[in-house]
GULO-354068 format. One line per field, with one value per residue: residue number from 1; residue in one letter; x, y, z of N, C-alpha, C in turn. Coordinates in steps of 0.05 Angstrom, whole numbers. Atoms other than C-alpha are relative to their C-alpha. Example, Ala and Ser with C-alpha at 12.3 -4.5 7.8 and 13.67 -1.06 7.14 Angstrom:
BEGIN
num <- [1,2] .
residu <- [A,S] .
n.px <- [18,-16] .
n.py <- [-24,-24] .
n.pz <- [0,-1] .
ca.px <- [246,273] .
ca.py <- [-90,-21] .
ca.pz <- [156,143] .
c.px <- [18,-15] .
c.py <- [24,22] .
c.pz <- [0,14] .
END
This chain:
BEGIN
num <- [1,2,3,4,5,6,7,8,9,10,11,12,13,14,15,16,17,18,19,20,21,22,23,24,25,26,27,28,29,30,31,32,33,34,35,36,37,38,39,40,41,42,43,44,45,46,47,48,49,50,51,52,53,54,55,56,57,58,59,60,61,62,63,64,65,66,67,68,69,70,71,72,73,74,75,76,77,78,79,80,81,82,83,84,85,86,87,88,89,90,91,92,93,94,95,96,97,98,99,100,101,102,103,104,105,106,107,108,109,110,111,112,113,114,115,116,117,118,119,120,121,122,123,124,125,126,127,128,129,130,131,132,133,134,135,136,137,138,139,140,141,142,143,144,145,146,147,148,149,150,151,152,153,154,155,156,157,158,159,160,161,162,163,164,165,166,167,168,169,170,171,172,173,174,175,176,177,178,179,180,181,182,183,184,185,186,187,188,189,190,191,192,193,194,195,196,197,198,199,200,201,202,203,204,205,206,207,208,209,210,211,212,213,214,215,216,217,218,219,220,221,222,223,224,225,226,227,228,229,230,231,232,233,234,235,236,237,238,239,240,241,242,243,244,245,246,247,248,249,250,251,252,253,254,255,256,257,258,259,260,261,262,263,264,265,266,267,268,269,270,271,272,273,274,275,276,277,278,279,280,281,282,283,284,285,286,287,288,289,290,291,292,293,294,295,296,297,298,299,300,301,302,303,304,305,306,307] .
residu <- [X,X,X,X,X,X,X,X,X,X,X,X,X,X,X,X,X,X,X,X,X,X,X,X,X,X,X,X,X,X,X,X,X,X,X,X,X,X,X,X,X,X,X,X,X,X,X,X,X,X,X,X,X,X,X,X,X,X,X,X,X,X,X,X,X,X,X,X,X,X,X,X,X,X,X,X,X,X,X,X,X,X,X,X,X,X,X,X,X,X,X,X,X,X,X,X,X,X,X,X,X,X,X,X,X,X,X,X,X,X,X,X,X,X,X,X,X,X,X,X,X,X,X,X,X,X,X,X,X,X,X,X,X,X,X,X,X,X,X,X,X,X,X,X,X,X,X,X,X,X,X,X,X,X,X,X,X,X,X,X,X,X,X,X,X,X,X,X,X,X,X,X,X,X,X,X,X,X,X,X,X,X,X,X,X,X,X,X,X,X,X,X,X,X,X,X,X,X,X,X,X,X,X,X,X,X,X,X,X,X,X,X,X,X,X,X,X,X,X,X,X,X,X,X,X,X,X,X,X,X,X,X,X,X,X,X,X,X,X,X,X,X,X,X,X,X,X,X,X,X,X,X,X,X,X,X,X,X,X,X,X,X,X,X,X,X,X,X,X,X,X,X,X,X,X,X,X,X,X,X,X,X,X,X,X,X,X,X,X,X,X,X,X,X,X,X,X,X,X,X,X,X,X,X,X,X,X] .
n.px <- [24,-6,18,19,21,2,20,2,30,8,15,19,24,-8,-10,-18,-14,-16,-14,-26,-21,-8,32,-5,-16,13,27,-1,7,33,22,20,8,-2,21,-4,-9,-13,-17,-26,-1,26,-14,-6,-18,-29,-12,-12,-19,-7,-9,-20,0,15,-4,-29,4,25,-10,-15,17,10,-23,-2,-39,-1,-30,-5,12,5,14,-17,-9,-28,-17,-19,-7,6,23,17,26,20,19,2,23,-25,8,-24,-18,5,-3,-24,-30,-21,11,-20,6,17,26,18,32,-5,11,19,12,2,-20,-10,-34,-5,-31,-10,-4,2,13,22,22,18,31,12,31,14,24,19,21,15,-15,-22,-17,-19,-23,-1,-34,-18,-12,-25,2,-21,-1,-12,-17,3,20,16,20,12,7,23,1,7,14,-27,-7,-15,-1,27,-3,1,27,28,-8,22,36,11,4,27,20,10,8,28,21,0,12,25,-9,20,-10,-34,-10,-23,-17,-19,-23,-27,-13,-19,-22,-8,21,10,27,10,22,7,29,-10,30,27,15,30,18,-12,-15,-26,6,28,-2,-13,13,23,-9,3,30,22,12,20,2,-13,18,9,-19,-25,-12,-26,-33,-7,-33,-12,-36,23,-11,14,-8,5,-26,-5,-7,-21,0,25,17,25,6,29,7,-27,-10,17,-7,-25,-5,16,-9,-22,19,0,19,25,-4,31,0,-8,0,21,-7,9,-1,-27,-11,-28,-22,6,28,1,7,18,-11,-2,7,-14,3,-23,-13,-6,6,-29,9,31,-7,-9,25,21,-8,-2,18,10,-12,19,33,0,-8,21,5,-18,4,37,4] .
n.py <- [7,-17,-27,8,3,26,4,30,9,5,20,8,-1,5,-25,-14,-33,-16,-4,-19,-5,-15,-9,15,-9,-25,5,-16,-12,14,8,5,38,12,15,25,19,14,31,-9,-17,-22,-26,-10,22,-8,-27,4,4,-23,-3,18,11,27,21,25,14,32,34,9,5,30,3,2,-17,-23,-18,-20,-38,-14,-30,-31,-6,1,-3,20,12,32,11,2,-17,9,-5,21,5,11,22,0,-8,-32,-16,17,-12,2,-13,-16,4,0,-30,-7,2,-13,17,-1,21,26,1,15,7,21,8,10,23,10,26,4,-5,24,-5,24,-19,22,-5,9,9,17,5,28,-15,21,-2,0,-3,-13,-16,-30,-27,-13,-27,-19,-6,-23,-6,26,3,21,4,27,31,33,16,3,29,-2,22,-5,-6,-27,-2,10,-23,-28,-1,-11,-26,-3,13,-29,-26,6,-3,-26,-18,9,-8,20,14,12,-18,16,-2,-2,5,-5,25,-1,20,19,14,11,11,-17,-19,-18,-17,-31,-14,20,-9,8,-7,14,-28,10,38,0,14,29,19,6,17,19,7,-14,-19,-8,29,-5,-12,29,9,26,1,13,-12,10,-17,0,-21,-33,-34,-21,-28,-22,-20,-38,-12,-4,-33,1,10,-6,20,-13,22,6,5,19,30,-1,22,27,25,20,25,22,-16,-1,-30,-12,-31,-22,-22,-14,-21,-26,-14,-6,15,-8,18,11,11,19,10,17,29,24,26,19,17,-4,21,4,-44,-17,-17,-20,-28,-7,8,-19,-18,5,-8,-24,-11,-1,-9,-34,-2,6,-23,-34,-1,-13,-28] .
n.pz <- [15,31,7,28,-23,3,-7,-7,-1,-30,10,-12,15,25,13,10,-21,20,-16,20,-14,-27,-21,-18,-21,-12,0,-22,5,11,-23,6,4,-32,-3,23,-11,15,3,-10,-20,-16,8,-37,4,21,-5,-28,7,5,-30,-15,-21,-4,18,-16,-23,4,7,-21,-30,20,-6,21,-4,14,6,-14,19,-21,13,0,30,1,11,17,29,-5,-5,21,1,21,-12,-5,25,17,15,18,-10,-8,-31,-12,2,-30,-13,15,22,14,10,-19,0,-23,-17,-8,-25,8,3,-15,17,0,7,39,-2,22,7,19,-8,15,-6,4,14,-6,8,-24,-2,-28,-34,13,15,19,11,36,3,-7,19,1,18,7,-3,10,-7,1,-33,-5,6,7,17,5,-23,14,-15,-14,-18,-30,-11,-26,-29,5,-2,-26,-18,18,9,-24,2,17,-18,-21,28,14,-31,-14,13,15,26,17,29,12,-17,-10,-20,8,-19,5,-10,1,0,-22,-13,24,-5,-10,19,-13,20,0,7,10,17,-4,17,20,14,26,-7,12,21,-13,-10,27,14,-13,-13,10,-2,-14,-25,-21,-5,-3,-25,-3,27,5,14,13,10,28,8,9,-9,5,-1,5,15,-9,23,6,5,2,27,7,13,26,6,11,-32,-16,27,-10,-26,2,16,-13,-5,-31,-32,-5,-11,-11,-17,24,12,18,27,-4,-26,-1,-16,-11,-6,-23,2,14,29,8,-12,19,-16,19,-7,-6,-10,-18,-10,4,26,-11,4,14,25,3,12,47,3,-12,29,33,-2,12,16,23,-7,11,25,14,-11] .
ca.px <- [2791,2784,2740,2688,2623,2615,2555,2541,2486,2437,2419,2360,2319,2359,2378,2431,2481,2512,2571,2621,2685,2706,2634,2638,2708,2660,2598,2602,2579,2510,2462,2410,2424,2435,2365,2369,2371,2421,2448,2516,2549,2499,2527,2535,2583,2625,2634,2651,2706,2726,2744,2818,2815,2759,2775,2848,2819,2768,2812,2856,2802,2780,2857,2870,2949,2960,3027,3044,3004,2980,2942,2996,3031,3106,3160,3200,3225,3201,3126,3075,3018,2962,2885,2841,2790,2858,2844,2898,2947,2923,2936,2997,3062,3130,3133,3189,3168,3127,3056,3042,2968,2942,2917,2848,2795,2813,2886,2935,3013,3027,3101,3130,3140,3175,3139,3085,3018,2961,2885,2833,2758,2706,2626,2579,2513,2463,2520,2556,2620,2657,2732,2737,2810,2875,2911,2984,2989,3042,3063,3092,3166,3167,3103,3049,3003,2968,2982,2948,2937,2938,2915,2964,2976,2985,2993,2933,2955,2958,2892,2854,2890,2863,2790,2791,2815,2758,2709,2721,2726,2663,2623,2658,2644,2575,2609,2558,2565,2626,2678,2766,2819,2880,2947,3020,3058,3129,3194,3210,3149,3118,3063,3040,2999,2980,2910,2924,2851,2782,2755,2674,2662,2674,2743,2797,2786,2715,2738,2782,2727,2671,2728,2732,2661,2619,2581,2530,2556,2594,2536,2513,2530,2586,2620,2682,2756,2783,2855,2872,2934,2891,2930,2891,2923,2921,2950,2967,2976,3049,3023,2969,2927,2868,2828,2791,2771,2845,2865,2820,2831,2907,2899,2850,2898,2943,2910,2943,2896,2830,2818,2756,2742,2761,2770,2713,2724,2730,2754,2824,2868,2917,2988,2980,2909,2887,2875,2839,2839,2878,2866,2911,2919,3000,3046,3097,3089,3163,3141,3086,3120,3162,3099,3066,3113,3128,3053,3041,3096,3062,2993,3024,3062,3009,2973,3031,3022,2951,2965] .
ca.py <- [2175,2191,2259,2212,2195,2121,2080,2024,1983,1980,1910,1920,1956,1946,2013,2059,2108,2156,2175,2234,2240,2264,2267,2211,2249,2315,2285,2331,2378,2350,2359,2352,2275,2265,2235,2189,2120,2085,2007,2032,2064,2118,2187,2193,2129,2156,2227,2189,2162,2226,2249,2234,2229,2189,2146,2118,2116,2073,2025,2028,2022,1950,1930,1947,1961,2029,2075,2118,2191,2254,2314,2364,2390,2370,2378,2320,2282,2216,2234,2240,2299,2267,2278,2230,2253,2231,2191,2161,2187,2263,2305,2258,2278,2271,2325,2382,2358,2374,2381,2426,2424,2469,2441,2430,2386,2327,2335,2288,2263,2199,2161,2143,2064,2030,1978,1955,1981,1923,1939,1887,1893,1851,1856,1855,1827,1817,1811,1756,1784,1756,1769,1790,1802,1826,1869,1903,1976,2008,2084,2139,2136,2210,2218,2175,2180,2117,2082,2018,1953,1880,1818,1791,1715,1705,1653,1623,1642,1720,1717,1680,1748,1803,1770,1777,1845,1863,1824,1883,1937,1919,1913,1977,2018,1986,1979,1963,1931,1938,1969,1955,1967,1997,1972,1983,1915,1934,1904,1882,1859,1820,1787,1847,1893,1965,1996,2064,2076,2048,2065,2057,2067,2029,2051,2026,1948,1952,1933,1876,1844,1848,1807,1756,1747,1782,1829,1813,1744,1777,1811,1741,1705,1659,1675,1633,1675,1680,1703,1711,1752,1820,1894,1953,2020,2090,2128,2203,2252,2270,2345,2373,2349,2365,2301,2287,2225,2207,2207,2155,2108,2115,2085,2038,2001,1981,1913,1889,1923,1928,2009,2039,2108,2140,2206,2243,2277,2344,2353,2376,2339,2374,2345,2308,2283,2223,2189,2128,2053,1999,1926,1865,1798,1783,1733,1755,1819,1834,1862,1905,1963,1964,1944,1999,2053,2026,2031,2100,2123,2095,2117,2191,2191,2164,2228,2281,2257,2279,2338] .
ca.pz <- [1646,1573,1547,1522,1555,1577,1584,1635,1646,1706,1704,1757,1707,1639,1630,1616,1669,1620,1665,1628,1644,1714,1737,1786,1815,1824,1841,1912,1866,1841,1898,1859,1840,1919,1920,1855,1871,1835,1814,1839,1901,1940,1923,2008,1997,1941,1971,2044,2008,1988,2053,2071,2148,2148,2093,2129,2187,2177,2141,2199,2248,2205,2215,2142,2124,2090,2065,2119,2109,2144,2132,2146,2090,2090,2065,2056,1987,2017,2015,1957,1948,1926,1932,1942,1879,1836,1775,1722,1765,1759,1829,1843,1855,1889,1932,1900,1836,1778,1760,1818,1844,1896,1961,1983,2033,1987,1991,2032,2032,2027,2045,1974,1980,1927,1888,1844,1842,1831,1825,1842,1802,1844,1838,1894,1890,1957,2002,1946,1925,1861,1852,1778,1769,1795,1746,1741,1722,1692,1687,1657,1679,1686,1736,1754,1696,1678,1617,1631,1659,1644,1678,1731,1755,1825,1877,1922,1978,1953,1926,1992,2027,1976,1977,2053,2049,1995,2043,2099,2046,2022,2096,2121,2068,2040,1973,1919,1843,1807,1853,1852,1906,1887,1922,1927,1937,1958,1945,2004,2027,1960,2005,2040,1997,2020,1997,1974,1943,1933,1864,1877,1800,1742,1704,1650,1679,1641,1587,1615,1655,1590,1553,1604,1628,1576,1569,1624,1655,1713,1733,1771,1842,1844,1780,1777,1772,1713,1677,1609,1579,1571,1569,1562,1547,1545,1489,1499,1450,1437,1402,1391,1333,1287,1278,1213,1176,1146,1225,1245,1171,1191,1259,1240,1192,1252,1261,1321,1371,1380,1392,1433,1459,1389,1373,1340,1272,1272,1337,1369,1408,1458,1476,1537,1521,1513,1438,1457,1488,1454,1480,1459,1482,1503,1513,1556,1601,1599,1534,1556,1561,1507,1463,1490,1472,1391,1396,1428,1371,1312,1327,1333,1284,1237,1267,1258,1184,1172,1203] .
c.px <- [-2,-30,-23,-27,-2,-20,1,-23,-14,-17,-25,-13,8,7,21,8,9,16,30,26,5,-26,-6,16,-13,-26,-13,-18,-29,-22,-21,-12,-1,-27,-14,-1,11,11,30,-1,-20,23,11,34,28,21,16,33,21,24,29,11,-17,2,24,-9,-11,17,30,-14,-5,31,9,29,-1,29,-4,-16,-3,-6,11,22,35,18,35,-4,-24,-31,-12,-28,-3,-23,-24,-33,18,-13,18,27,0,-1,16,23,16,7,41,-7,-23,-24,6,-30,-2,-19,-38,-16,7,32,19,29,-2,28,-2,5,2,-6,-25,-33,-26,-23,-16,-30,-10,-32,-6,-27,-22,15,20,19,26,30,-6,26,20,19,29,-10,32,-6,13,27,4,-16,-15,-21,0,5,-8,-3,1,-5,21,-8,4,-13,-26,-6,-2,-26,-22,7,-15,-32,-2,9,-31,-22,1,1,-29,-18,10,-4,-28,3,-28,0,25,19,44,20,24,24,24,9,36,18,7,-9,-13,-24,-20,-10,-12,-17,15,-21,-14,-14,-28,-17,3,33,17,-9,-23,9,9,-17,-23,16,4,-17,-19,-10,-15,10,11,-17,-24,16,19,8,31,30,13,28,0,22,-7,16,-26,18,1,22,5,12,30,8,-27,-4,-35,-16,-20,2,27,14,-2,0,29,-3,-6,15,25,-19,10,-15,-19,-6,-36,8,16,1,-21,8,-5,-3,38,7,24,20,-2,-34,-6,-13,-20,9,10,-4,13,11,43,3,18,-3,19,-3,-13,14,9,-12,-15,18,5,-34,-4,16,-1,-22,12,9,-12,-28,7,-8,-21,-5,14] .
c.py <- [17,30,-12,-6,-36,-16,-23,-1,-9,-27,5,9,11,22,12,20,13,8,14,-2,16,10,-12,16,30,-4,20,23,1,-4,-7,-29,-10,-21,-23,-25,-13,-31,1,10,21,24,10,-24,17,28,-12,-7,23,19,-18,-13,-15,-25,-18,-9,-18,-20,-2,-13,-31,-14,-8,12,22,8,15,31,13,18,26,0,-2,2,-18,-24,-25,2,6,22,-18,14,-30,4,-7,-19,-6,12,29,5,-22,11,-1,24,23,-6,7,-18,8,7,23,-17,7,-25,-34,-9,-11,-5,-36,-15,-15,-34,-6,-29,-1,2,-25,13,-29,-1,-22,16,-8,1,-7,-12,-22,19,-13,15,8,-8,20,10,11,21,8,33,16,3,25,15,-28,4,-27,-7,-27,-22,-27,-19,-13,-32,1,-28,-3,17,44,7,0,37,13,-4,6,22,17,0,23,24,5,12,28,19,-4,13,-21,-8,7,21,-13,21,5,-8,5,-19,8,-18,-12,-15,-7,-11,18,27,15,14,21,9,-16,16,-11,15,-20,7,-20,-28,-9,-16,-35,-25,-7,-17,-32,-11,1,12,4,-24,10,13,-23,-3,-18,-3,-9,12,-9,10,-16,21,18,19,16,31,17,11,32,12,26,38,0,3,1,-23,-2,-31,-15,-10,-23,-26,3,-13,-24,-26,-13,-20,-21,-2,2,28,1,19,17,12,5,13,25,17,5,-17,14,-17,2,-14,-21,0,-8,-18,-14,-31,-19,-16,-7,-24,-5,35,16,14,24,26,10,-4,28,38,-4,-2,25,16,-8,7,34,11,-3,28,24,-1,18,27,26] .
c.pz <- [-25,-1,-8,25,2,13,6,14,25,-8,15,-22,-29,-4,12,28,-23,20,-15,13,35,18,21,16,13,7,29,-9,-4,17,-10,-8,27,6,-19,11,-30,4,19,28,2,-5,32,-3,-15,15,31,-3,-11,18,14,28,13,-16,14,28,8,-13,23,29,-4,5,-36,-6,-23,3,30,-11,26,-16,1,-15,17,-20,-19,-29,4,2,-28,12,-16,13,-3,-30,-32,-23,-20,4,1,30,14,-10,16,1,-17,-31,-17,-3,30,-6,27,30,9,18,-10,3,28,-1,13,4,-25,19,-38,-11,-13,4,-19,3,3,-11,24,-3,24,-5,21,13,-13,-10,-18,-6,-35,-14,18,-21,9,-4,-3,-7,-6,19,11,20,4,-18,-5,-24,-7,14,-13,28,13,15,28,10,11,22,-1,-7,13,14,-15,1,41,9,-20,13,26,-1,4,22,5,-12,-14,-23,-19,-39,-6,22,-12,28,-8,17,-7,19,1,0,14,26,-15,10,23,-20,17,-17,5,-10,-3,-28,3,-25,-16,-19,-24,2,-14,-13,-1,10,-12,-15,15,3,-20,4,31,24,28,22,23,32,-10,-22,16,1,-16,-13,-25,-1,-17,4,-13,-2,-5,-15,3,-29,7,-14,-2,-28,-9,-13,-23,-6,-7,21,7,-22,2,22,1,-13,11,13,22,21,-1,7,9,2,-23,1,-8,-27,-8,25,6,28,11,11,32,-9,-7,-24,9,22,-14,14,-14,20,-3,-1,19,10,9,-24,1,-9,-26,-22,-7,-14,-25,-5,-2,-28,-18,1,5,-22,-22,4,-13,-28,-14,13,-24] .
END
């Protein structure tokens, strides 16, 4: 999630969450909102999820298919430290490998499975729950950060499955407004899809399902499913850089993309950090990647300059 603060809208009484970066993944901390009532997940909800031996178990108890895990710290190649307050691929890692993190109540291993990780957004309304989209993601060769998503085709028959997974998501965790389901579809099982998280916030997909729907239409019962040829992705900063007005009229005059979550002027940018969002409408998604890197290296480069 980018450094920036991002504001979404409580339709019951028209107004505003302001929701900062990484405040959702520490909300454990915040006793004092515990008694808030909010449009969104219940702060008891979000943190339950939190919790890694209750979180698998419960979607095993529901007969929900999951990676292989366990709460005792191992040692073999074949599993994955993660934690389960993870976001953009932060506190993920194959296990001998770089970042190290240190362990704590949130911390889990996971068996590595190879194969493609999908997210699904859906909305719940008074017990109606609309599909939004199913998305790719793609990822930093290197680890698992995040550098984005796009909107993903799929068969009927894969979709009726995901909504009646979602459908006992939803009930067993009393998931409420915008929520998605992250999965890992392995290779050698393409019609078997394995939840590996429940995001119960809003995140990167925002943007995706405001270009689809609009602003507000998704927000409704029995909204329709829809697919267009949407990417979204995160740029990272390559060094670290001093942004100023020259920065930001430099990026702006690449006119393929659509940019959100700007920079500020007059602020610093460390390497690793994210820039920004770019958003752009595709044709084929064999490209994707290699779009997104002749992107990511003209938007720094147009950077290093003004430095």
């Amino acid at each position: 999630m980018l450094k920036r603060n991002l504001n979404f809208l409580d339709p019951d009484n028209q107004s505003y969450l302001i929701l900062g970066s990484g405040f959702m993944e520490n909300s454990h901390n915040y006793n004092f909102l515990k008694k808030r009532k909010f449009f969104w997940n219940s702060f008891e909800t979000i943190n339950s999820l939190k919790d890694p031996d209750f979180f698998f178990k419960k979607l095993e108890l529901i007969g929900i298919d999951v990676p292989e895990w366990t709460l005792k710290q191992t040692g073999s190649s074949k599993y994955l430290k993660k934690k389960t307050i993870s976001y953009g691929g932060k506190f993920v890692t194959r296990l001998g490998k770089k970042p190290h993190f240190d362990s704590d109540k949130f911390t889990y291993y996971q068996k590595f499975i190879k194969g493609k990780i999908i997210s699904v957004q859906f909305y719940i309304f008074d017990n109606v729950i609309n599909l939004l989209c199913i998305c790719s993601q793609f990822h930093d060769k290197d680890n698992f950060r995040l550098e984005g998503i796009f909107l993903k085709k799929t068969t009927k028959n894969f979709k009726k499955k995901i909504e009646l997974i979602v459908k006992k998501v939803s009930k067993a965790f009393n998931l409420k407004g915008i929520n998605s389901l992250d999965f890992i579809v392995p290779e050698s099982k393409i019609n078997n899809p394995k939840l590996i998280e429940i995001n119960s916030r809003p995140g990167l997909s925002l943007n995706l399902i405001s270009r689809l729907y609009g602003t507000r239409s998704f927000l409704k019962k029995n909204v329709d499913f829809r697919h267009e040829n949407y990417v979204t992705s995160i740029i990272y900063s390559q060094n670290n850089y001093n942004i100023n007005n020259q920065s930001l009229i430099e990026m702006k005059k690449i006119k393929t993309v659509t940019f959100t979550e700007l920079p500020i002027s007059n602020t610093k940018i460390m390497k690793g950090d994210p820039i920004c969002l770019v958003h752009q409408k595709f044709k084929n998604d064999r490209l994707i990647k290699k779009n997104y890197y002749d992107l990511s290296q003209d938007i720094n480069s147009r950077l290093k300059k003004c430095n």
